[in-house]
C-alpha positions as a Python dict, from the first residue, in 0.01 Angstrom:
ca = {
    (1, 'X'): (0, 0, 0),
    (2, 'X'): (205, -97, 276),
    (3, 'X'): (103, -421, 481),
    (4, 'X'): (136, -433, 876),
    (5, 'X'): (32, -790, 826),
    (6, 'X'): (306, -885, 557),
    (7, 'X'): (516, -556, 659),
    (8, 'X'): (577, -492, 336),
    (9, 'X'): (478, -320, 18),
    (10, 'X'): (160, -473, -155),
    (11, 'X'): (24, -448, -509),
    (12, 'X'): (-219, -579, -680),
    (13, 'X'): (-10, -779, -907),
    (14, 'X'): (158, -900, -586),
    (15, 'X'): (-133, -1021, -422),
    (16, 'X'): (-177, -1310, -624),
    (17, 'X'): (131, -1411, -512),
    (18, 'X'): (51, -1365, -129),
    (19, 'X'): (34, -1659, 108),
    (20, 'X'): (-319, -1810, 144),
    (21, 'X'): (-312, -1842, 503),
    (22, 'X'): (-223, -1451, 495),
    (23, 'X'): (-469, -1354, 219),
    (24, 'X'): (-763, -1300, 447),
    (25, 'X'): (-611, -1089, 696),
    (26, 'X'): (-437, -899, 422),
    (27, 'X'): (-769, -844, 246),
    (28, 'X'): (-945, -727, 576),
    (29, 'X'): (-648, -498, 618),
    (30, 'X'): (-702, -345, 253),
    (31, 'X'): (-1103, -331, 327),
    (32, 'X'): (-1055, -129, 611),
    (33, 'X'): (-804, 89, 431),
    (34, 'X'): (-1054, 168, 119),
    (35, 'X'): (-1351, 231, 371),
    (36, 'X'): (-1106, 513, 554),
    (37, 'X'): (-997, 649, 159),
    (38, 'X'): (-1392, 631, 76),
    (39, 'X'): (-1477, 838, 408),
    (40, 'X'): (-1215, 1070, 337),
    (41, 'X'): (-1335, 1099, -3),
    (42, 'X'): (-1705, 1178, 131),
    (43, 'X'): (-1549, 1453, 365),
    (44, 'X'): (-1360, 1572, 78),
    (45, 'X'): (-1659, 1608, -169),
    (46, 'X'): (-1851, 1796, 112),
    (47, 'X'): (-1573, 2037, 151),
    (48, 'X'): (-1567, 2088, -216),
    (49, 'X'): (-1900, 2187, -208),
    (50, 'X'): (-1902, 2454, 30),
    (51, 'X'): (-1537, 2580, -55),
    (52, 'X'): (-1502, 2513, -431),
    (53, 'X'): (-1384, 2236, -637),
    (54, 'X'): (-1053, 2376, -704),
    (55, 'X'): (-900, 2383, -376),
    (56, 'X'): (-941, 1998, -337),
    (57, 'X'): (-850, 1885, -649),
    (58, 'X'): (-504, 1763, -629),
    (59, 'X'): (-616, 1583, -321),
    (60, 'X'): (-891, 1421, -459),
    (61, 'X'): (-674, 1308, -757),
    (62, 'X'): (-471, 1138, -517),
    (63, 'X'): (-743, 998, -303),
    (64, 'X'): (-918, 838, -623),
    (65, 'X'): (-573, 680, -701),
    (66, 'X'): (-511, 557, -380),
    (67, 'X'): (-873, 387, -392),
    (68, 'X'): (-814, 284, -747),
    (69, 'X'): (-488, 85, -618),
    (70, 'X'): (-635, -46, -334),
    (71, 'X'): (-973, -157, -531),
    (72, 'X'): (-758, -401, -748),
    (73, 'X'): (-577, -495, -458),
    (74, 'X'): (-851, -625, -276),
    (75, 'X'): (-1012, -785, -540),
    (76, 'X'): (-703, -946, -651),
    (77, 'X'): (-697, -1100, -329),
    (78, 'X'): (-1092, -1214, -299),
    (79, 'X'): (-1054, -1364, -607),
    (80, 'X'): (-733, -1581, -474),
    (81, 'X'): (-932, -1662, -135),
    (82, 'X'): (-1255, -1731, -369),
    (83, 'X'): (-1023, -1965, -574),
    (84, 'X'): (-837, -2178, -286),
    (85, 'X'): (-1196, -2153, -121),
    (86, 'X'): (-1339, -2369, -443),
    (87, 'X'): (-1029, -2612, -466),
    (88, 'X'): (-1054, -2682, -89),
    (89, 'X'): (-1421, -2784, -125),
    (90, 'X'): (-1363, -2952, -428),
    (91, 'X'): (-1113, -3146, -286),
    (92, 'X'): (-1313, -3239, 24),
    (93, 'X'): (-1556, -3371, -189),
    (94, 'X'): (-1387, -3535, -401),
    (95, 'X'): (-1248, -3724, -116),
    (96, 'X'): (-1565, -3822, 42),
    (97, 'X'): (-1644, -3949, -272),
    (98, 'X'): (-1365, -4200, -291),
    (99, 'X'): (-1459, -4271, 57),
    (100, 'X'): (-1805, -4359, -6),
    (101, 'X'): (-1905, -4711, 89),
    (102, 'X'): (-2132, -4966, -65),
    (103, 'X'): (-2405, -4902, 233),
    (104, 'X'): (-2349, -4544, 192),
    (105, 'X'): (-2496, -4603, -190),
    (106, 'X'): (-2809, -4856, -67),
    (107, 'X'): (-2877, -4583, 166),
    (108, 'X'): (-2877, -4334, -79),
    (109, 'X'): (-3096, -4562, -274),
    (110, 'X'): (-3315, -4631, -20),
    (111, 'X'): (-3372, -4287, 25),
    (112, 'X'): (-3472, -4174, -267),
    (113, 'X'): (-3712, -4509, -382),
    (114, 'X'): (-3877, -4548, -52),
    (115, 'X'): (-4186, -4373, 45),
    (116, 'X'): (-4061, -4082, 355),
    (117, 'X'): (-4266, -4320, 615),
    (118, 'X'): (-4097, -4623, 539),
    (119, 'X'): (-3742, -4477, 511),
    (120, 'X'): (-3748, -4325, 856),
    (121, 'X'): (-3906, -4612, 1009),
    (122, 'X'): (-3588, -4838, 868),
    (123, 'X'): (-3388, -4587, 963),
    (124, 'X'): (-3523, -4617, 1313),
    (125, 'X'): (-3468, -5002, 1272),
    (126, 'X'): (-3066, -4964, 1187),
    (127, 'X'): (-3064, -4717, 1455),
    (128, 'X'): (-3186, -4931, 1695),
    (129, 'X'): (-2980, -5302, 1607),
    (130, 'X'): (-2655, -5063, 1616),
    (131, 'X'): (-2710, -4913, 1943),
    (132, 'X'): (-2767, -5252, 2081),
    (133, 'X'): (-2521, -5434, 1907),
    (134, 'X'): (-2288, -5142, 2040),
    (135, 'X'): (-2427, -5187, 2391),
    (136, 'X'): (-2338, -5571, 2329),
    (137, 'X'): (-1978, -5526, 2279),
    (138, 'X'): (-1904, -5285, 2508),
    (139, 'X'): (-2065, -5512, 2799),
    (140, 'X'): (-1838, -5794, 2628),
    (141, 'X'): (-1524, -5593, 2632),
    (142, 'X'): (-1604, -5442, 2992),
    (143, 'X'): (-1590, -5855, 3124),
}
């Protein structure tokens, strides 16, 4: 198939080798492509019908090619979107896990071991001491 995105040729062995950033434009581009080979191919059955299935055969051979290509096209490239998709978020959390603090933890602790009431009602405490310890230092820097 050719590409208006990548203006190029496209495969499906070479879109596992396409650009990430491109991949989901390319993949809409190949979407829209199969739904316009699938409509055709819907037009093309009807005609069959009512005209005989020999005078569309060599065009739906080619039509169920085309699809065929541009079936393992797209998936080819869903599956490298799905992929980078699940090593970004891994990644993320990964990092907020190295970025966890020790009150993150107690909080997480606190959570889970204190009755709902309580916990919001500390909460509501912390909530409170930061705003005005907040309010305190701004009024100190402001002098």
């Amino acid at each position: 198939m050719f590409s208006k995105i990548l203006n190029c040729n496209i495969s499906a062995e070479s879109g596992a080798t396409i650009d990430i950033d491109d991949a989901q434009d390319v993949a809409n581009e190949v979407s829209h492509n199969l739904t316009k080979v699938n409509a055709r191919l819907k037009i093309l059955g009807s005609r069959a019908r009512s005209q005989g299935r020999e005078s569309t055969q060599k065009e739906w051979e080619y039509l169920t090619n085309i699809r065929a290509d541009l079936a393992a096209l797209h998936q080819t490239l869903l599956k490298r979107i799905s992929s980078a998709n699940k090593t970004e978020k891994n990644l993320r959390a990964q990092q907020e896990q190295e970025s966890r603090t020790f009150a993150d933890y107690f909080k997480d602790v606190v959570r889970s071991e204190a009755s709902c009431v309580d916990y919001q009602r500390w909460i509501l405490q912390a909530e409170i001491r930061y705003n005005a310890n907040q309010a305190r230092l701004a009024k100190r820097q402001g002098l």
